[in-house]
Every structure is written in structure tokens, then in C-alpha cells.
N, C-alpha and C positions, 0 to 999 in steps of 0.2 A: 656609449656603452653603459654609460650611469643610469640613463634614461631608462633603456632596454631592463635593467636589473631592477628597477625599482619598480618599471609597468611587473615583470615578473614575477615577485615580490608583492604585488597588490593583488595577482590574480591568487597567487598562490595562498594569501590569508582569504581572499572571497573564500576561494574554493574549501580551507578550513573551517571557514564560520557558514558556509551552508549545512556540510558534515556535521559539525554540532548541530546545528540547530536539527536536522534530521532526525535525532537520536538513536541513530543506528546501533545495535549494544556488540556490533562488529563489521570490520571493515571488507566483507567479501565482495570476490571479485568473480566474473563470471567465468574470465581467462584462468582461473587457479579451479575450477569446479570439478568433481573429481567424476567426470561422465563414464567414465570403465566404469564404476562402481554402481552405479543408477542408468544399469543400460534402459529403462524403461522412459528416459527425455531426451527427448529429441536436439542433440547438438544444435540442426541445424535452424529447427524452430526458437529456439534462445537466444543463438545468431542473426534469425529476422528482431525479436523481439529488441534487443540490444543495437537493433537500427535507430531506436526510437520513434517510431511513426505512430507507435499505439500512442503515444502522448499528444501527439500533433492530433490527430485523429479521436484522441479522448476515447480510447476503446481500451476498456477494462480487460482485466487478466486475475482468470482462478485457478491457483496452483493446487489441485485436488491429489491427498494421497497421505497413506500412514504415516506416521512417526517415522522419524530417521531416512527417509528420501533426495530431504535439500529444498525441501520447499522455500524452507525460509531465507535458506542460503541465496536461493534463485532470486526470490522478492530484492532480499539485500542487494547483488550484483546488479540487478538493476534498475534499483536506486541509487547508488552510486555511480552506475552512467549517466544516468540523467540528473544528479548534481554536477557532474566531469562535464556534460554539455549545459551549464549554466540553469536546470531547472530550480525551481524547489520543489524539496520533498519533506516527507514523516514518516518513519516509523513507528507503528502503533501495533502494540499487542492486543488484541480484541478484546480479554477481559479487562485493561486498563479502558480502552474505550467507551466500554462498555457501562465501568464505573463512573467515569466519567460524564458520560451521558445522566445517566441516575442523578450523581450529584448534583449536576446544572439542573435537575429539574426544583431540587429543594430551594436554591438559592435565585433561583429563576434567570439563571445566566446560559439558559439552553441556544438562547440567537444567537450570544457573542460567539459559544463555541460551534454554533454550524456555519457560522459565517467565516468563522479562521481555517475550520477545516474547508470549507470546500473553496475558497480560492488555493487551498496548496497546490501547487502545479502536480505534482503525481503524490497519492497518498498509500502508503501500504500497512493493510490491515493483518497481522498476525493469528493464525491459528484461531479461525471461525470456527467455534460449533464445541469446542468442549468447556459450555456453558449452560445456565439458567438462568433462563431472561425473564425479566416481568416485561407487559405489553409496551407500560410506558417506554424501554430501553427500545424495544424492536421497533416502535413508533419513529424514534427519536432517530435510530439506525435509517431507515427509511426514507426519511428525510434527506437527513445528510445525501444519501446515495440517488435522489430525484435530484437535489442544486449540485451534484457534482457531474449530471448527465450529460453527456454531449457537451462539457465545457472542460471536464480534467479524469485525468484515466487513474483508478484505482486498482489497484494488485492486492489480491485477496489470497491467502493462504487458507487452507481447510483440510480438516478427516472427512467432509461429510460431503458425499456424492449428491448431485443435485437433487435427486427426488428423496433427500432426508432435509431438505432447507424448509420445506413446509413444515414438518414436524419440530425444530429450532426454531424456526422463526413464529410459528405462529399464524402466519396470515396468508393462506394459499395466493388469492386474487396481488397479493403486495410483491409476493414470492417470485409468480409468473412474471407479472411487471418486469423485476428487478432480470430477472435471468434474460428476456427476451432483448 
């Protein structure tokens, strides 16, 4: 029994120190989601999703829709599956990303950081599109999201319906890419 409590106990702090590290800035769950309220998502589609095979699969997910919906909520719920099944994960608000991005270009630490972000096992990007990006950002964006292709699946939150990503982003020919 000591044995059994103490593997328990180890799993239990992994599973704390993935959480942290995630930076989740809440712990939502997909089981507490309030669907009466957002009849517009499909229970059942969030229920495949929460299989997690988009990860296995490395096949991205964009939560497109107003304020106050659940996007974000959605993104959280799962990632927190997908820490609960041993992935790693991030969450990132896209203006912080964003900043960030900028920043490593001053100090020329833009490799390290595309290189931590796209081994993360599932990475989710916060509220796309109510920004002003210089090229360099959307370049650097771009990036990231070509070494994260077909190797780890990102979950993208957005206001902005696909044919205003041209107009945010900047680069129709990058745009198309990225959407196909």
C-alpha cells in the first residue's frame, strides 16, 4: 500500500508541475462547460475533440467566434485533457506571443524561442486578431506554425473569420498555406 501511495503521489505532483508549467490562468474543465448557454458548439464535436486524436494526428483546432462564447474556455478544457493524459502543453495569449516574438528579434533569441515552442506537445494560442502586427511578428508567427506542422497540434482562439486572416496577417500566399 505504501508503494501504491507514493507511485500516486508522484503522478499526482507530475500532473501539478505540467499545469504549472502550462500557464493556464484557469483550470477549466470541459465536463463543467455550460452548453445550454452556447447552444451554437457542438457537445458532441468537443467530445470527439476531448478524445484527443487531434494531437496524435497533430491536427489544429480554430475556435472562431465573439467575445463571451467559451472559446477560451474550450481551448483550456483541452488542455487540461491533454495534460490529464500525460501531454505537455502552453498557454499563450497571442498578444503576449506576439510580444514575445518582437522581443527575440532584438536580442536575437528568436531560435531558442521557436524551438521551445514547437516541441510543446499541444500549444494554445489565445484570442488571434485583436492586434497590430509588424511583418517581422507575422514572419516569426509563420514560422512557428510551419515546425509545428504535422508534428504537434495547436488550438487557436479568434474574433476573426478566415477570410479577415489575410487582412491580420498580412500575407495572403502564408495565409492560404497556413489555413489549408
Amino acid at each position: 500500500k505504501l508503494l501504491r501511495a507514493e507511485w500516486h503521489h508522484r503522478q499526482e505532483s507530475r500532473l501539478a508541475w505540467r499545469i504549472k508549467q502550462a500557464r493556464m490562468p484557469e483550470q477549466w474543465t470541459l465536463e463543467s462547460f455550460p452548453y445550454k448557454r452556447q447552444p451554437g458548439i457542438s457537445r458532441r464535436q468537443i467530445q470527439g475533440f476531448a478524445e484527443l486524436e487531434f494531437v496524435g494526428k497533430a491536427e489544429n483546432i480554430v475556435f472562431i467566434g465573439p467575445t463571451g462564447v467559451g472559446k477560451t474556455g474550450l481551448a483550456l478544457g483541452l488542455l487540461l485533457k491533454a495534460i490529464q493524459n500525460g501531454h505537455r502543453a502552453l498557454f499563450v495569449r497571442a498578444q503576449d506571443l506576439f510580444d514575445d516574438m518582437y522581443a527575440s528579434l532584438a536580442d536575437r533569441s528568436s531560435r531558442q524561442l521557436l524551438r521551445r515552442l514547437a516541441r510543446i506537445d499541444v500549444l494554445a494560442i489565445d484570442e488571434l486578431g485583436y492586434l497590430n502586427l509588424r511583418p517581422e511578428q507575422t514572419n516569426i508567427f509563420f514560422k512557428l506554425m510551419e515546425e509545428r506542422y504535422r508534428r504537434h497540434p495547436t488550438i487557436i482562439t479568434t474574433n476573426l473569420e478566415y477570410d479577415e486572416w489575410h487582412n491580420f496577417l498580412g500575407n495572403q500566399q502564408l495565409v492560404d498555406a497556413l489555413l489549408s
